[in-house]
mmJSON file of the N, C-alpha and C atoms, coordinates in Angstrom:
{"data_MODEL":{"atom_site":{
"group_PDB":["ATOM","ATOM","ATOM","ATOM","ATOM","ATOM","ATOM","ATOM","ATOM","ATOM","ATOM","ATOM","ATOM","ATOM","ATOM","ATOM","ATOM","ATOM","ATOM","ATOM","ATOM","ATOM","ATOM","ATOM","ATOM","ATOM","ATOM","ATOM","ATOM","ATOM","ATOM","ATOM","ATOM","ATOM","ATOM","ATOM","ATOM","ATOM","ATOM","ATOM","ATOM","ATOM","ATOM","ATOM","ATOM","ATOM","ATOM","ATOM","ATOM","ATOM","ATOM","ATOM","ATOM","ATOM","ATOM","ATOM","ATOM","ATOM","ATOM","ATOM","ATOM","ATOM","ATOM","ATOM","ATOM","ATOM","ATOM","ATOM","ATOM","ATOM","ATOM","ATOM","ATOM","ATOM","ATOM","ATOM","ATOM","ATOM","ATOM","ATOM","ATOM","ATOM","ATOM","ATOM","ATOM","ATOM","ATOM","ATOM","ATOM","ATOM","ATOM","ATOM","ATOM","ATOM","ATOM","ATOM","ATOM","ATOM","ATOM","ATOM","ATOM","ATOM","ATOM","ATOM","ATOM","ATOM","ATOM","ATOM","ATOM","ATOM","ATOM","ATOM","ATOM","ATOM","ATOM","ATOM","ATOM","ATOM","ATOM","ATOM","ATOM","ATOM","ATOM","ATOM","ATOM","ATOM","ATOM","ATOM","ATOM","ATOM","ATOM","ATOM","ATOM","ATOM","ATOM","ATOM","ATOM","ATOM","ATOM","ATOM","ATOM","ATOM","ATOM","ATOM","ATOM","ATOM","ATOM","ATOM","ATOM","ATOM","ATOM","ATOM","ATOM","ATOM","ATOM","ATOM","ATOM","ATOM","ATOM","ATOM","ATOM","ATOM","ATOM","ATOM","ATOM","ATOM","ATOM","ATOM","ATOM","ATOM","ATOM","ATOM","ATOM","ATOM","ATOM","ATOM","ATOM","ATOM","ATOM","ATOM","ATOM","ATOM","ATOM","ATOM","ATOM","ATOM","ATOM","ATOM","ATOM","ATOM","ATOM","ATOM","ATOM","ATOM","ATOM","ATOM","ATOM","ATOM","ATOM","ATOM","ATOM","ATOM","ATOM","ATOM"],
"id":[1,2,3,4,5,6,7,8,9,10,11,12,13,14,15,16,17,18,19,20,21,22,23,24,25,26,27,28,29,30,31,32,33,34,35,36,37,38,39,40,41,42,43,44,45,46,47,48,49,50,51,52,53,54,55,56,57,58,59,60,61,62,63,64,65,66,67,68,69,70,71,72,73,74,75,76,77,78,79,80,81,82,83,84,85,86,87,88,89,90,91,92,93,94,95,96,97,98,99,100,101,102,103,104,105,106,107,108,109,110,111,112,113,114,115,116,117,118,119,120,121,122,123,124,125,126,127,128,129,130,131,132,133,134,135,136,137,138,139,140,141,142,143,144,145,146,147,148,149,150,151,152,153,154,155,156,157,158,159,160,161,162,163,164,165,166,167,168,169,170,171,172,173,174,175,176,177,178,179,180,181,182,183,184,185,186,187,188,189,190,191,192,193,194,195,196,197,198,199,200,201,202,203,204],
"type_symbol":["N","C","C","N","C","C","N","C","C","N","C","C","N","C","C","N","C","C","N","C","C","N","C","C","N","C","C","N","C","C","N","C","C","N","C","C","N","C","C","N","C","C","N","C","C","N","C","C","N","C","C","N","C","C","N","C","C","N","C","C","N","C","C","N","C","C","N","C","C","N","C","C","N","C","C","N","C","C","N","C","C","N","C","C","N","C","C","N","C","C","N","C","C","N","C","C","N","C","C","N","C","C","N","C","C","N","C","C","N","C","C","N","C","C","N","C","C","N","C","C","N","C","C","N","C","C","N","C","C","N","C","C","N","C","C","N","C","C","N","C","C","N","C","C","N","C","C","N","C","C","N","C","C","N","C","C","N","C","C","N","C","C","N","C","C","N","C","C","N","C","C","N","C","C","N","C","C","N","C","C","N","C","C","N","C","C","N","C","C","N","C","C","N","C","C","N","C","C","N","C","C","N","C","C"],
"label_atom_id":["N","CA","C","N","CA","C","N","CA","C","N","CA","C","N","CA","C","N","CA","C","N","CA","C","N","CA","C","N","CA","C","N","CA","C","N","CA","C","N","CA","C","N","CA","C","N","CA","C","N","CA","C","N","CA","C","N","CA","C","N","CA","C","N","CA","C","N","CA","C","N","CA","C","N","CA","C","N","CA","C","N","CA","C","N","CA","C","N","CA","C","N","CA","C","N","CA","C","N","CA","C","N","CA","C","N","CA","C","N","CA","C","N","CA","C","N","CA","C","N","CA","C","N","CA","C","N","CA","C","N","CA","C","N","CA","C","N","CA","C","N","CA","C","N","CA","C","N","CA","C","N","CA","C","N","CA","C","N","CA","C","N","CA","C","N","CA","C","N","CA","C","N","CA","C","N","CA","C","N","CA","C","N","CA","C","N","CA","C","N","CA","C","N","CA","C","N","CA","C","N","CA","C","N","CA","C","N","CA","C","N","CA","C","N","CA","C","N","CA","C","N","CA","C","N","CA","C","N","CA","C","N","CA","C","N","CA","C"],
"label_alt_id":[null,null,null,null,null,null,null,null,null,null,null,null,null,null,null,null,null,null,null,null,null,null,null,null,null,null,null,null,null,null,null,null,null,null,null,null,null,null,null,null,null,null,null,null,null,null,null,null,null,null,null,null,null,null,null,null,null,null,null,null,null,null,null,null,null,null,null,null,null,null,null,null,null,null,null,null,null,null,null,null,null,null,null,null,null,null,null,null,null,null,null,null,null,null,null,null,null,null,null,null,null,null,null,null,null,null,null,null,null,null,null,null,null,null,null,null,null,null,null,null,null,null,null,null,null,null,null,null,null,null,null,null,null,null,null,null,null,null,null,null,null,null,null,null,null,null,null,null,null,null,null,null,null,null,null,null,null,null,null,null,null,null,null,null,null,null,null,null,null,null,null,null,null,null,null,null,null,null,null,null,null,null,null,null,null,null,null,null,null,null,null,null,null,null,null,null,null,null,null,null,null,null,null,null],
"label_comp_id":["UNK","UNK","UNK","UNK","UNK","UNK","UNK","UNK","UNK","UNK","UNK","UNK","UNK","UNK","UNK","UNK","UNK","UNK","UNK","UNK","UNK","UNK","UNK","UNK","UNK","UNK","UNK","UNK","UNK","UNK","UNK","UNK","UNK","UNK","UNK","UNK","UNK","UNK","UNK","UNK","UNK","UNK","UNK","UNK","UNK","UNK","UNK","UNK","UNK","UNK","UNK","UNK","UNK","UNK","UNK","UNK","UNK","UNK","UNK","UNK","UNK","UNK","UNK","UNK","UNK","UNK","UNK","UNK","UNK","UNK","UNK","UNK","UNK","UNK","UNK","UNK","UNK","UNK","UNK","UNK","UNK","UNK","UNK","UNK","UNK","UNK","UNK","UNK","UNK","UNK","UNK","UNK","UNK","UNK","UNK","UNK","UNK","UNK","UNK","UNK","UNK","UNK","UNK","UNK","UNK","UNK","UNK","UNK","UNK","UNK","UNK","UNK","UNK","UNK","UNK","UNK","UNK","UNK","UNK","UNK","UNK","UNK","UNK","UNK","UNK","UNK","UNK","UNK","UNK","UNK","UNK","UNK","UNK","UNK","UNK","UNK","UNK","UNK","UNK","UNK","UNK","UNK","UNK","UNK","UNK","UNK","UNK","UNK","UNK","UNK","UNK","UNK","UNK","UNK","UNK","UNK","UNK","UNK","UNK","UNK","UNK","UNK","UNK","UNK","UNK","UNK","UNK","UNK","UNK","UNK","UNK","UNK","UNK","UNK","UNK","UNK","UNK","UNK","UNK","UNK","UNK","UNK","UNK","UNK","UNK","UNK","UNK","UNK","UNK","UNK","UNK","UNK","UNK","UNK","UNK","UNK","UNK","UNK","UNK","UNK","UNK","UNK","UNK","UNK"],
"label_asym_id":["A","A","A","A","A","A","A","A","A","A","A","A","A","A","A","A","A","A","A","A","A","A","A","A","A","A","A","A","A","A","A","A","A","A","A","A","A","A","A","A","A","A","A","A","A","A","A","A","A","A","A","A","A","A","A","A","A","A","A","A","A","A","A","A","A","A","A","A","A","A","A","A","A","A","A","A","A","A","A","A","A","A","A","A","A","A","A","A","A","A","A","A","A","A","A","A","A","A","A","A","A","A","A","A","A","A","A","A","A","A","A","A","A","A","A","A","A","A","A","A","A","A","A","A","A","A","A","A","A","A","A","A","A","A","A","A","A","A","A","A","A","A","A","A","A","A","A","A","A","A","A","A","A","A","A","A","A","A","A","A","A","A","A","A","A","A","A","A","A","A","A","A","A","A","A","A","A","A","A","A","A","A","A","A","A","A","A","A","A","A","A","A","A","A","A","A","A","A","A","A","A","A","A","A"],
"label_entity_id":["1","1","1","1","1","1","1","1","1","1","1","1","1","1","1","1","1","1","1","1","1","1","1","1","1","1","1","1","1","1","1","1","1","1","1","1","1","1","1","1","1","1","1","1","1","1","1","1","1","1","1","1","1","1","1","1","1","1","1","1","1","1","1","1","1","1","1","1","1","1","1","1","1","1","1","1","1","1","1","1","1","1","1","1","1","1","1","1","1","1","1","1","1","1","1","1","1","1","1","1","1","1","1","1","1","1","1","1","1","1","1","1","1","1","1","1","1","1","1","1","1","1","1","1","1","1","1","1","1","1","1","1","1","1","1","1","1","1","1","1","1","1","1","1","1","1","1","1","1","1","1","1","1","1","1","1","1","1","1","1","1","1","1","1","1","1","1","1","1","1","1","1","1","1","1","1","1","1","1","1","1","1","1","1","1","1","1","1","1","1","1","1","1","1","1","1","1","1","1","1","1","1","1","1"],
"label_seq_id":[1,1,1,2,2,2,3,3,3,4,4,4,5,5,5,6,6,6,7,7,7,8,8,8,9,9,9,10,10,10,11,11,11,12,12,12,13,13,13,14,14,14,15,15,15,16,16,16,17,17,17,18,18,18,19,19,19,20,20,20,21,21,21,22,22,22,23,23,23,24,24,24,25,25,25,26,26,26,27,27,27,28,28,28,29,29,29,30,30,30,31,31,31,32,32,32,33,33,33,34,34,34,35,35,35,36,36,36,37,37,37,38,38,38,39,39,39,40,40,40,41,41,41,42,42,42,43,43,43,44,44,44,45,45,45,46,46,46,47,47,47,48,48,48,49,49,49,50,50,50,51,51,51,52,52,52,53,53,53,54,54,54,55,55,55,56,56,56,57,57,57,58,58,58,59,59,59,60,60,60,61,61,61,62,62,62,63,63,63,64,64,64,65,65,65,66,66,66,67,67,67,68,68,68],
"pdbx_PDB_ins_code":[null,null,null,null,null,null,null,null,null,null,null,null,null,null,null,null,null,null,null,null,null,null,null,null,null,null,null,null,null,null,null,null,null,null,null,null,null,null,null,null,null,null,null,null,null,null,null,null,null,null,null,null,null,null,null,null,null,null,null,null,null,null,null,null,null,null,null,null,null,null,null,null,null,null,null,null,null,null,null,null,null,null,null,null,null,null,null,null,null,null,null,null,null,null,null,null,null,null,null,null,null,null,null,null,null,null,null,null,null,null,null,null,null,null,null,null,null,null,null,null,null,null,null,null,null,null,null,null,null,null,null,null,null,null,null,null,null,null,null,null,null,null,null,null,null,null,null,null,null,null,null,null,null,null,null,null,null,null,null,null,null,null,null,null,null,null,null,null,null,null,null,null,null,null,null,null,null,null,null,null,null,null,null,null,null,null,null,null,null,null,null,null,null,null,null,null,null,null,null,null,null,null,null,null],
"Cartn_x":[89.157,90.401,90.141,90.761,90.675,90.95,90.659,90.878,92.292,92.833,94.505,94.171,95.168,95.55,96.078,95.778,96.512,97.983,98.543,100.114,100.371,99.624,99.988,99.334,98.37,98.103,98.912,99.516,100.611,101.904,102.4,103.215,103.29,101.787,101.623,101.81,101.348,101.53,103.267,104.089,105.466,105.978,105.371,106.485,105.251,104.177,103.673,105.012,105.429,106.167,107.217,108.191,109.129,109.51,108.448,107.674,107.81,107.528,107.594,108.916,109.487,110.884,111.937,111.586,112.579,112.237,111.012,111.091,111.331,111.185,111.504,112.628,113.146,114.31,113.76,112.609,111.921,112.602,113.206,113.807,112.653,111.548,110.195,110.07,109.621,109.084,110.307,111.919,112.581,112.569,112.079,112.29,111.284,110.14,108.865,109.119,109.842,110.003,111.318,111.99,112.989,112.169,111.421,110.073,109.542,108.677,107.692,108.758,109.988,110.804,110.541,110.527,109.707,110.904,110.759,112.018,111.804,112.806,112.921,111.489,111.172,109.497,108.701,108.595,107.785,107.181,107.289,106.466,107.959,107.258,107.3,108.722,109.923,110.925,110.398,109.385,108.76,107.199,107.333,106.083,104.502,104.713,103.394,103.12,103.855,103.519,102.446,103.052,101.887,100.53,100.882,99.544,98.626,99.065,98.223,97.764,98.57,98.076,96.498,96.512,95.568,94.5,94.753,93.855,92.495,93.183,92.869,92.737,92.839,92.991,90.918,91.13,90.059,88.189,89.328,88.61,87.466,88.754,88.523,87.11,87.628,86.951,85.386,84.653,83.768,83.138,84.314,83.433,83.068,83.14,82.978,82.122,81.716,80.281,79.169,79.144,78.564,78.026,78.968,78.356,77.709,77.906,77.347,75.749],
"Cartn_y":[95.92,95.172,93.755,93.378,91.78,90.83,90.007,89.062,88.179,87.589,87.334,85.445,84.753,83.642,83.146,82.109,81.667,82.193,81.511,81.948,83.61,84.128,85.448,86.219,85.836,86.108,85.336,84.641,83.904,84.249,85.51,86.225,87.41,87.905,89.233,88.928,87.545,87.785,87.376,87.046,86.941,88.554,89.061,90.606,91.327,91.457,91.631,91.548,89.821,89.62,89.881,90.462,90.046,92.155,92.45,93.916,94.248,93.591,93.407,93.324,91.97,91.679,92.496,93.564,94.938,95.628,96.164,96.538,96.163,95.006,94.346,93.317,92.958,91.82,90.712,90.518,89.08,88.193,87.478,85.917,84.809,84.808,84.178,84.34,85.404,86.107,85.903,86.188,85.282,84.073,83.255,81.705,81.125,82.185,81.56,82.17,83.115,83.973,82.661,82.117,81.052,79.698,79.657,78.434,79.088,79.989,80.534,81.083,80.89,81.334,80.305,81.336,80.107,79.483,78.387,77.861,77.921,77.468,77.797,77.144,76.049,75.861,76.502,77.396,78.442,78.146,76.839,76.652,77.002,76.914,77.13,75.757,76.432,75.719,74.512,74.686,73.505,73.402,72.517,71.905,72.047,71.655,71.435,73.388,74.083,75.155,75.495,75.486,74.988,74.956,73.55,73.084,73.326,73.668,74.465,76.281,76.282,78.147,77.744,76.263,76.127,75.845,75.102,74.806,75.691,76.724,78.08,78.757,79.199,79.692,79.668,78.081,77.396,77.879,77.57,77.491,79.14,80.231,81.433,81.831,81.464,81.221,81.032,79.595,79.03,80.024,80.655,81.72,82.744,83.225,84.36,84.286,83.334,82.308,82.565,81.668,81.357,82.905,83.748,85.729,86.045,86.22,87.09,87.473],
"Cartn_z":[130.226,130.277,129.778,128.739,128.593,129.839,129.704,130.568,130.256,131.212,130.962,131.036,130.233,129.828,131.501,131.922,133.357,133.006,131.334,131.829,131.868,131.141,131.408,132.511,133.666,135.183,135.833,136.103,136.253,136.16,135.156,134.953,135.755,135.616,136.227,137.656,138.051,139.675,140.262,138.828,139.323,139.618,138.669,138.673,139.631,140.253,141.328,142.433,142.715,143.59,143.712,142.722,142.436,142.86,142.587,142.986,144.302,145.262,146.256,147.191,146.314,146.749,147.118,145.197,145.366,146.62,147.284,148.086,150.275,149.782,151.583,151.634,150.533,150.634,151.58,151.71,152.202,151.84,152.689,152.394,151.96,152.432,152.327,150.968,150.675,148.9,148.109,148.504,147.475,147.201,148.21,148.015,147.17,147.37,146.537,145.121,144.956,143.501,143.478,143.608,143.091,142.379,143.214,142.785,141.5,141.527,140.38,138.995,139.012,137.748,136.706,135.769,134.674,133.326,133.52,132.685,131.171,130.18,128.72,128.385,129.047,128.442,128.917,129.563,129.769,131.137,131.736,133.305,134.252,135.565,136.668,137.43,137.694,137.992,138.745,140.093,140.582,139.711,138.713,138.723,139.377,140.415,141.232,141.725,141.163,141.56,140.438,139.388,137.988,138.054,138.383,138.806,139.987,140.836,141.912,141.533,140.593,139.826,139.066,138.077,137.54,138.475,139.66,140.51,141.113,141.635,142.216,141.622,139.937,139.049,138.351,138.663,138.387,139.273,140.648,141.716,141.838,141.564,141.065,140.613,139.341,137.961,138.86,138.873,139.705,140.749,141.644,142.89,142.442,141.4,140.523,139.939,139.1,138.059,139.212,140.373,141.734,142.198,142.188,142.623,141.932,140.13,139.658,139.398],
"occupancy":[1.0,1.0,1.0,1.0,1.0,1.0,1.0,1.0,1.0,1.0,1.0,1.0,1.0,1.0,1.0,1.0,1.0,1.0,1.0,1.0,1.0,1.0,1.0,1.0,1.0,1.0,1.0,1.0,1.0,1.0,1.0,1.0,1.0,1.0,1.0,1.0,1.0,1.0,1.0,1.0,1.0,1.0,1.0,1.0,1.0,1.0,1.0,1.0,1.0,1.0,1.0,1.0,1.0,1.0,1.0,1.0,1.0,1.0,1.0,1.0,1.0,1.0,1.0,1.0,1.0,1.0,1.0,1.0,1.0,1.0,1.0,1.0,1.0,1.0,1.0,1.0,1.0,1.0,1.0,1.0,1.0,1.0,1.0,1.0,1.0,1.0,1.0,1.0,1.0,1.0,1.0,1.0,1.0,1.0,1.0,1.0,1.0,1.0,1.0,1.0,1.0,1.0,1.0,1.0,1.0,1.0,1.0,1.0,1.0,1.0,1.0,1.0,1.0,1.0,1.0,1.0,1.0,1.0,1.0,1.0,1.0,1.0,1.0,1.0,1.0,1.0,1.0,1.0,1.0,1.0,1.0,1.0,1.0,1.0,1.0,1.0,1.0,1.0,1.0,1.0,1.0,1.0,1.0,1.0,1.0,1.0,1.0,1.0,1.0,1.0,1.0,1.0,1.0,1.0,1.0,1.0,1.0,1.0,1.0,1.0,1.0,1.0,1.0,1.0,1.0,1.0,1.0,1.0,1.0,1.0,1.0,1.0,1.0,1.0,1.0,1.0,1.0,1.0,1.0,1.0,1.0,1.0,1.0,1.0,1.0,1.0,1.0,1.0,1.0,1.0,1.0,1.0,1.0,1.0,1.0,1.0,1.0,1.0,1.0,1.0,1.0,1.0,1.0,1.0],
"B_iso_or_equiv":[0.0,0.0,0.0,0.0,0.0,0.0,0.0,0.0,0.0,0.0,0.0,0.0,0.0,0.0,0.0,0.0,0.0,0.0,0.0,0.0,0.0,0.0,0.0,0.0,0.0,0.0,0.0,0.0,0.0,0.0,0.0,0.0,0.0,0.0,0.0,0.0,0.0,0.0,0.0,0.0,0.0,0.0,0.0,0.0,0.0,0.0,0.0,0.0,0.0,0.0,0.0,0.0,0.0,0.0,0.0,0.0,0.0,0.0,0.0,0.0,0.0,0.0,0.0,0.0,0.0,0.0,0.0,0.0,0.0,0.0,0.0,0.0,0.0,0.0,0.0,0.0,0.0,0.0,0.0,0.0,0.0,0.0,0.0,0.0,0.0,0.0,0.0,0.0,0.0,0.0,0.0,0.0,0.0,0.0,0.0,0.0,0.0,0.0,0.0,0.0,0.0,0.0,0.0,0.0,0.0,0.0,0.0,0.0,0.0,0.0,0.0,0.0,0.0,0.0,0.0,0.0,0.0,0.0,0.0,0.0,0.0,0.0,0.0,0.0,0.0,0.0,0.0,0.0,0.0,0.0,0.0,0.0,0.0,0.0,0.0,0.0,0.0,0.0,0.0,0.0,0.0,0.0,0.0,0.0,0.0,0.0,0.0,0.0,0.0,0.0,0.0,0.0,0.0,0.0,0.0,0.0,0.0,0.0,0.0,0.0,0.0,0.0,0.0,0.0,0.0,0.0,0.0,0.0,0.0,0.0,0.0,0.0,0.0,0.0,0.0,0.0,0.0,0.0,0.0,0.0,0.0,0.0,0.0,0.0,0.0,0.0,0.0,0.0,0.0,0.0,0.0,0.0,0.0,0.0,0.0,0.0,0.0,0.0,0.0,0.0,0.0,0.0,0.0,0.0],
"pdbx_formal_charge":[null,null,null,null,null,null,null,null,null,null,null,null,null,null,null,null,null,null,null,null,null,null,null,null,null,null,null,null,null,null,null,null,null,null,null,null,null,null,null,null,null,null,null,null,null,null,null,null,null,null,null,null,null,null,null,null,null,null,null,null,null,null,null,null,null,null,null,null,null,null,null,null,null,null,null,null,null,null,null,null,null,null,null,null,null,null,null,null,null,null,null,null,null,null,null,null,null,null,null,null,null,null,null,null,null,null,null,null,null,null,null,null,null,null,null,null,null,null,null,null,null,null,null,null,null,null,null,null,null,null,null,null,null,null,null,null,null,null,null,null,null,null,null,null,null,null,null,null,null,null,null,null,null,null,null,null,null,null,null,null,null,null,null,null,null,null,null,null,null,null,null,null,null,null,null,null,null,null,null,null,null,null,null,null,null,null,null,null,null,null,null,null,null,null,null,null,null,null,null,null,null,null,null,null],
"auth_seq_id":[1,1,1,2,2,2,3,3,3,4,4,4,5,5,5,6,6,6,7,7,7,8,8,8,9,9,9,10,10,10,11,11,11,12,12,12,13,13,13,14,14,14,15,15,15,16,16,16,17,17,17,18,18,18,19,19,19,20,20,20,21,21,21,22,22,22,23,23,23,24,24,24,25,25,25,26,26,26,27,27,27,28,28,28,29,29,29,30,30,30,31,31,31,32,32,32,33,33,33,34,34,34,35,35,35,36,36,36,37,37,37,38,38,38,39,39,39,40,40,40,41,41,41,42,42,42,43,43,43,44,44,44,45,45,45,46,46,46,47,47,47,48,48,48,49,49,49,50,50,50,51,51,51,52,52,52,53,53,53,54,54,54,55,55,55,56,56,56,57,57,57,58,58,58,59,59,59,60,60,60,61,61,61,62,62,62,63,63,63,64,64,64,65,65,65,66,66,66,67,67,67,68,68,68],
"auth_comp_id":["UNK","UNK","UNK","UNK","UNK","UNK","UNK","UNK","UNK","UNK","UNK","UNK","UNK","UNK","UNK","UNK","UNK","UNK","UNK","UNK","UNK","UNK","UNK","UNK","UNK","UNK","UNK","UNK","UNK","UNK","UNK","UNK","UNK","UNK","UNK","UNK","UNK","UNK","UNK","UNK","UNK","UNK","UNK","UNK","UNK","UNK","UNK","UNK","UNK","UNK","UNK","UNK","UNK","UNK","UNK","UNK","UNK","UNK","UNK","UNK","UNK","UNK","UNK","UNK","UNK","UNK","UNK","UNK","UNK","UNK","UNK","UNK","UNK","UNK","UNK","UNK","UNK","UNK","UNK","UNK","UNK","UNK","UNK","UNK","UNK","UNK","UNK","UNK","UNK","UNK","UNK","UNK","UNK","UNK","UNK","UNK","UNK","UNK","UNK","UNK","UNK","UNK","UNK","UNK","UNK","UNK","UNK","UNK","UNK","UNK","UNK","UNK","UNK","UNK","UNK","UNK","UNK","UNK","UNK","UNK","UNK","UNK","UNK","UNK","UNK","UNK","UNK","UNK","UNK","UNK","UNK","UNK","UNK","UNK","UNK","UNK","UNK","UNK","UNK","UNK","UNK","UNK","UNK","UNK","UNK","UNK","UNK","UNK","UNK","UNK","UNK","UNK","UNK","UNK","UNK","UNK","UNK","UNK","UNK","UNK","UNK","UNK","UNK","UNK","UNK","UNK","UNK","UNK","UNK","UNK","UNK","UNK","UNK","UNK","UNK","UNK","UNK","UNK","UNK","UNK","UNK","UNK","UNK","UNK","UNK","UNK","UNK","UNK","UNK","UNK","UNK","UNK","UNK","UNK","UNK","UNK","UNK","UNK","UNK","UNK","UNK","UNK","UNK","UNK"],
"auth_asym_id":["A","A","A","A","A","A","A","A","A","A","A","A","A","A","A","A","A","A","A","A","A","A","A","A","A","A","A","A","A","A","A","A","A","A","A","A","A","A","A","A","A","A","A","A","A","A","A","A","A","A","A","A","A","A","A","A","A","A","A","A","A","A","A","A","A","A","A","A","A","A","A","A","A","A","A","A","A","A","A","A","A","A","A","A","A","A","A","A","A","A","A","A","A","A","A","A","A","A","A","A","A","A","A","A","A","A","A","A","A","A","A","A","A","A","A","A","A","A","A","A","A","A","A","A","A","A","A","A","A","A","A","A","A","A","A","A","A","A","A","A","A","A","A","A","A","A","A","A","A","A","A","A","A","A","A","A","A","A","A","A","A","A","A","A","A","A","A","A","A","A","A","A","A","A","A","A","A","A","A","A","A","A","A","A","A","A","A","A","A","A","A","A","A","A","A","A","A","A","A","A","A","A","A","A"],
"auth_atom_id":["N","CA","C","N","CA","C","N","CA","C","N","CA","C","N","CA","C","N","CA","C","N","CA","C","N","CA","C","N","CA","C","N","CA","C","N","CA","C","N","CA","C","N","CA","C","N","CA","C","N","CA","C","N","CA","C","N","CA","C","N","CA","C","N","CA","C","N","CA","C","N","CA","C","N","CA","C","N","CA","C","N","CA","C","N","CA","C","N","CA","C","N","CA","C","N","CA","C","N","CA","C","N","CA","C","N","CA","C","N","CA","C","N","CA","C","N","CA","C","N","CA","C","N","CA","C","N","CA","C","N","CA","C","N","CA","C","N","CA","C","N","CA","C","N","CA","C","N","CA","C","N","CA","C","N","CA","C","N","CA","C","N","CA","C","N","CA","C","N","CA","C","N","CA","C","N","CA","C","N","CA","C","N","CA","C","N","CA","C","N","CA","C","N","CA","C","N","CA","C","N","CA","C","N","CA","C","N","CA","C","N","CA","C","N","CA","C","N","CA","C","N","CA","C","N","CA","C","N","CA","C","N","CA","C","N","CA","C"],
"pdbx_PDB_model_num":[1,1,1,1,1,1,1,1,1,1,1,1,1,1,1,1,1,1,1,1,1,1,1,1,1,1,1,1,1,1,1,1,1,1,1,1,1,1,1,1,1,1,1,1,1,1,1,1,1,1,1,1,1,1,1,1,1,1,1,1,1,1,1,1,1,1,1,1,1,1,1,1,1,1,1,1,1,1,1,1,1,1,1,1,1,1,1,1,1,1,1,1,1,1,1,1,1,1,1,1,1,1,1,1,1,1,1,1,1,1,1,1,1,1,1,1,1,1,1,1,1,1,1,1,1,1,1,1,1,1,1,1,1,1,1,1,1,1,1,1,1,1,1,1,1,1,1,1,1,1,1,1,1,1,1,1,1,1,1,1,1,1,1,1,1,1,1,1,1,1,1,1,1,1,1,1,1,1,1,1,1,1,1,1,1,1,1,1,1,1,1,1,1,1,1,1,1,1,1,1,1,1,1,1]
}}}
């Protein structure tokens, strides 16, 4: 499997959620799928959601390097 672009793991983990949603009508998981909708420039309606994907994204990345 290739490895995915943050925005496109970033994608995958919207329709993950959004996956989810269909099935429990979570008020919680809609509110956060209202946040993570990604606007005509392609990010994340709140911002800092963004940037905390790259964060952990990052952080990831690093604990993974650190195992192998």
């Amino acid at each position: 499997m290739e490895k995915l672009t943050p925005t496109e793991a970033f994608q995958a983990m919207i329709l993950f959620l959004e996956t989810y949603y269909e099935r429990t009508q979570s008020d919680e998981i809609g509110a956060l799928l209202g946040s993570l909708q990604l606007l005509e420039d392609g990010k994340p309606a709140d911002p800092a959601m963004w940037q905390d994907w790259l964060q952990y994204s990052n952080s990831v990345k690093l604990s993974s390097v650190n195992h192998v």
